[in-house]
Structures are given as structure tokens and as C-alpha cells.
N, C-alpha and C positions, 0 to 999 in steps of 0.2 A: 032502388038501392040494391035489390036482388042481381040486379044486372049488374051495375057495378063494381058487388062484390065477385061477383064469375069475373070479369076484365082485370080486376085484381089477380085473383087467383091463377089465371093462367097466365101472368104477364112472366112474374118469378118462373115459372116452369118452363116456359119459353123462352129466357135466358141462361136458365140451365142447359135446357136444351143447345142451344145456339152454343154455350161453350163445351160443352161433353162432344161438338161435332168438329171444333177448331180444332180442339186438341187432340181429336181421334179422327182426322180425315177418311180414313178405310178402315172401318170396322171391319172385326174379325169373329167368325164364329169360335166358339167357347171351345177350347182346349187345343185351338190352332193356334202357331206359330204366324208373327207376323212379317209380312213378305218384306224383303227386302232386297236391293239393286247390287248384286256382285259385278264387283266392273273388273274383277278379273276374267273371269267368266265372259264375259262380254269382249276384252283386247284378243284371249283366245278365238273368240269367233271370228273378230276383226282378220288375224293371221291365217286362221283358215280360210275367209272366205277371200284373200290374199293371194293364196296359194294356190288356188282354184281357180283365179281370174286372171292372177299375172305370173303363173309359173313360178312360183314361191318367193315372189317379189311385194315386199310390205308399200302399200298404199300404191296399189300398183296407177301409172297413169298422174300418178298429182307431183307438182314438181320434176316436170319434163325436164326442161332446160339444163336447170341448174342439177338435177343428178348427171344427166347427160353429157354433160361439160366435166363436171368434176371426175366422172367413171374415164372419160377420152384421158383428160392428164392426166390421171392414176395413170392411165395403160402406159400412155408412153412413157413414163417412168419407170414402169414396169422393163419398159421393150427396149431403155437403154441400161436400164439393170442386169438385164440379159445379155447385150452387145457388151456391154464391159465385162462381163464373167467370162464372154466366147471371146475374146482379145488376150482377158489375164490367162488361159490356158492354156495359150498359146504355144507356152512358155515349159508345160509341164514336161517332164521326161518321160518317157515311154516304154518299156523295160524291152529290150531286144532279146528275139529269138534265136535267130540265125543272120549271118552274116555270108551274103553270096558274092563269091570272088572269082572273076575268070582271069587265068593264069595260062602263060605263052611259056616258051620255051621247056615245056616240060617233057622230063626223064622221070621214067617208072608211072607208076599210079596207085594210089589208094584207093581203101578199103572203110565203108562206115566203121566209127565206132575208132577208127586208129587215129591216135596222138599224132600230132602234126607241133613245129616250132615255125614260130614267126619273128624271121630276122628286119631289121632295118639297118642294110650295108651291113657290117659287121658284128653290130650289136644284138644280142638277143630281146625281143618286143615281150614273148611271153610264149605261151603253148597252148592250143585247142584242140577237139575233138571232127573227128572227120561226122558232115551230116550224111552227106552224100557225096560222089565223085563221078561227075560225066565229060567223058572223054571228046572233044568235039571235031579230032584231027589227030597229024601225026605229032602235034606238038601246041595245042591246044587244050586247054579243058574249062573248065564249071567243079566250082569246089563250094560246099554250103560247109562253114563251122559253125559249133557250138559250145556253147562250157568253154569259154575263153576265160585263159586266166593268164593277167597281165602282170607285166610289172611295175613299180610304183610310177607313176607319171607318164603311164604309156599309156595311148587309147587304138583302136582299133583299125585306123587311119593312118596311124605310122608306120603300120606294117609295108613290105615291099616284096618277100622272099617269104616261100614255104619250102619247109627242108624236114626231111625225116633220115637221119642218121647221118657220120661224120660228114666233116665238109668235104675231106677229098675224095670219097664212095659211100654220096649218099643214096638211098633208096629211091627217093623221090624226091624232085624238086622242080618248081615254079615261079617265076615272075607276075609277081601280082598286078594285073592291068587295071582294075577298078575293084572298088567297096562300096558294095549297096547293103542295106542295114533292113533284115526283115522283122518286124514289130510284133511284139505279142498282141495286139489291138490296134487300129489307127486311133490317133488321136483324136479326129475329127469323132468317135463315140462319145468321148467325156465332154467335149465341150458342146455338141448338141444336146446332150443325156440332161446336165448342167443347165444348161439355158432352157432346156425347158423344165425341169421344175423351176426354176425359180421365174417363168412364167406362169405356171400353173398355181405355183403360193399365192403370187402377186392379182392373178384373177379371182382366187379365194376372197381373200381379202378384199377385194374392192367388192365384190357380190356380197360380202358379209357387209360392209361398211356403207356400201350407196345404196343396195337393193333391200337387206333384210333385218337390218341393226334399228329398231326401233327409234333409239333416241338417236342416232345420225339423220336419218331417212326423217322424221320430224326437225330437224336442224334446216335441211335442205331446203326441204317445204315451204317452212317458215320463211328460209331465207328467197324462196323463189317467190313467194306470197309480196316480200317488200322488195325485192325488186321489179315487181309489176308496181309499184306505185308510186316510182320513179320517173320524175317529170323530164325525159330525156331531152337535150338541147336539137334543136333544128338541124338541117342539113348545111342552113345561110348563115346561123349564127355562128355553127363551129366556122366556116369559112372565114367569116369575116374577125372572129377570134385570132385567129392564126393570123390573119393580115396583121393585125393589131400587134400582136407579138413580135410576127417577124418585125415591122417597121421600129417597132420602140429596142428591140435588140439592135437595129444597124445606129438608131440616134442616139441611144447611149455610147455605142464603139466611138460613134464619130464626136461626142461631145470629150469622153476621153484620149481620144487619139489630139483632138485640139488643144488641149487641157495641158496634158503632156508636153504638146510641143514648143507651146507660147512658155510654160513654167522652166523647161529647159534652155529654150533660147535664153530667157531673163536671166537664169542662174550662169551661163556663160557670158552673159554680158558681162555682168558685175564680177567675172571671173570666180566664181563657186567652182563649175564646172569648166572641162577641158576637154576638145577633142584629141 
């Protein structure tokens, strides 16, 4: 009975027992705080040890393919994003400096800095400023202007004659043989300058979006995950699909092209139709 009563006794305290350890899996000592799983703490480690491994690329290595595909079409996207900005610039104006003109049959010579007018035949074009004057002969030169100021509807190109004082004794005067147009920049700056930033955003962007964007870079993964489980067709089956296809595409043409002809002849019989 002594015995018994001990079997008893500890059965209750070894149920207690047993539940005091379910519900308290890690006991803690007395005025400690009980531990717990920071899973931020932990994505942080993830990204570090990210950045460490694939040069600051999230999950670096998992989801080959399919980042790898997705980052190529980004770029090219990108690289006709670019080719179209260096086309539309094409177009841009470009503020002109000077304007170098060599001129024949020329009397007298200028001076920088002096006022020159620019006839076309008869009509006055407008008036600029002398840049330079190089004499190339006895009737020859190189005239650079600047600070042209025209008159409405005129451009730089209509000009023919430079003249500096009356027509019948003028000071100086020239036959304009060509106009070449000297640029405060080429063009070709902007539209390189241009296309590459907006190469340079477009690489941003796809390095934020396929390499380091947490929830894309898990999109991709996942989606590279199910397309490995992807029962892809044979090399005999696609073959023999396509036979399949083409054939049944040429028997329906010809079952309509028959269709057609017998229903049209019939309707000419009975005179419906008329050729």
C-alpha cells in the first residue's frame, strides 16, 4: 500500500511536470528576457551576406536564367531607348558662333570688330560684325562674322554680297562664294551626353529591379523554380506537331477553296450569280 501510495503521488507531479515543460519549451533563467527569432535581423544578414558574395546582388546565383533573360531584354530596351533619343536630336538646333565666308572679287579690307552689310542682288539681307579678315590674294579673302542681325525672313544663306559703305564708293566689298556655319558645340555632345544617361538610369534600374529589389529578385526565383518543372515537349513531338498543323491548315484551304467553287457554280446555274 506504501508503495502505491508513492506511484500515486508522483504520477500528478509528473504530469505537471510534463505540462510546465510543453508550455515552456526553453526555460529561462529568473529575470532574463525570453529569446526570440528577429527575422529582420536575419533578411539583413541575408543582404549582407549578398553583397559579399555577389557584389551587392540579392540571392546571388539562384534564378540564373530567368534573371538573366529578363536583365538582356531590359537592356535592349534600354539600348533602343537610347538609339531613339540619338535620332530625335538629330533634329535639335545648335546656336552658331561664327559664320566663315570666303569672298572673290574683293576691294579694300576689313578690320575685326567693323560692321559689314549683307546684300542679296539688291536687297539688303541684314548687317554683322567683322570676326576676323584673312586676305588670301589679290582678290581673294576669308571673312569670319558674328552678331548677325537679319532681317525678318532672312537667314544666313541668302546672303551673296558684303559691302561696307555707299554702292558707288564702297569701302569694301565681296562676292560671297560659300557659307559654312561654325557651332558653339557640335551636336553630336547632346546627343551622346543624352544617350548615355539615359543608358546609365536604364542600367540603374534593371540592377535595382533584377539584382537587388528583394520582392522582384523573389518573383524571378519563384518563377525560375516553376519553370524547371516544366515538362517540356520533345524534339519529335514538336516536329511532328507542326506536320500536323501544316497538313490540316492546306485541308481546310482546299476543303474551302471546293466548297466555294461547287456552291458558286450551283448559284450560277440557277442563275443567282453572273459572270
Amino acid at each position: 500500500m506504501a508503495g502505491s501510495d508513492q506511484d500515486n503521488t508522483k504520477k500528478p507531479d509528473t504530469a505537471v511536470a510534463q505540462l510546465v515543460e510543453q508550455r515552456i519549451p526553453n526555460p529561462q533563467v529568473a529575470g532574463s528576457s525570453p529569446s526570440r527569432r528577429d527575422s529582420s535581423s536575419e533578411d539583413d544578414a541575408d543582404l549582407r551576406d549578398a553583397g559579399r558574395l555577389g557584389f551587392g546582388v540579392y540571392k546571388f546565383g539562384q534564378g540564373y536564367w530567368v534573371r538573366m533573360m529578363t536583365a538582356v531584354f531590359a537592356g535592349i530596351l534600354v539600348l533602343a531607348g537610347a538609339a531613339w533619343t540619338w535620332s530625335r536630336l538629330a533634329a535639335i538646333s545648335v546656336p552658331v558662333s561664327e559664320w566663315i565666308m570666303p569672298v572673290r572679287q574683293v576691294t579694300g579690307a576689313l578690320s575685326p570688330e567693323q560692321e559689314v552689310t549683307l546684300f542679296k542682288g539688291a536687297d539688303q539681307v541684314g548687317t554683322a560684325m567683322v570676326s576676323s579678315f584673312v586676305s588670301e590674294g589679290a582678290s581673294t579673302a576669308t571673312v569670319r562674322l558674328k552678331s548677325m542681325n537679319l532681317g525678318p525672313g532672312r537667314i544666313p544663306l541668302d546672303a551673296e554680297r558684303i559691302r561696307v559703305g555707299d554702292a558707288a564708293s564702297p569701302a569694301f566689298f565681296g562676292v560671297i562664294e560659300a557659307r559654312e556655319a561654325v557651332y558653339l558645340f557640335e551636336r553630336v555632345y547632346i546627343q551622346a551626353s543624352a544617350a548615355a544617361i539615359f543608358v546609365i538610369i536604364g542600367g540603374l534600374l534593371i540592377y535595382r529591379f533584377v539584382g537587388a529589389r528583394p520582392s522582384t529578385v523573389d518573383f524571378l526565383i519563384a518563377t525560375d523554380g516553376e519553370m524547371k518543372k516544366v515538362n517540356w515537349s520533345t524534339r519529335k513531338i514538336v516536329q511532328d506537331s507542326t506536320v500536323v498543323v501544316i497538313v490540316a491548315t492546306f485541308l481546310i484551304a482546299a476543303f474551302v477553296f471546293s466548297s466555294d467553287f461547287l456552291l458558286s457554280g450551283f448559284f450560277r446555274l440557277i442563275g443567282v450569280l453572273h459572270d
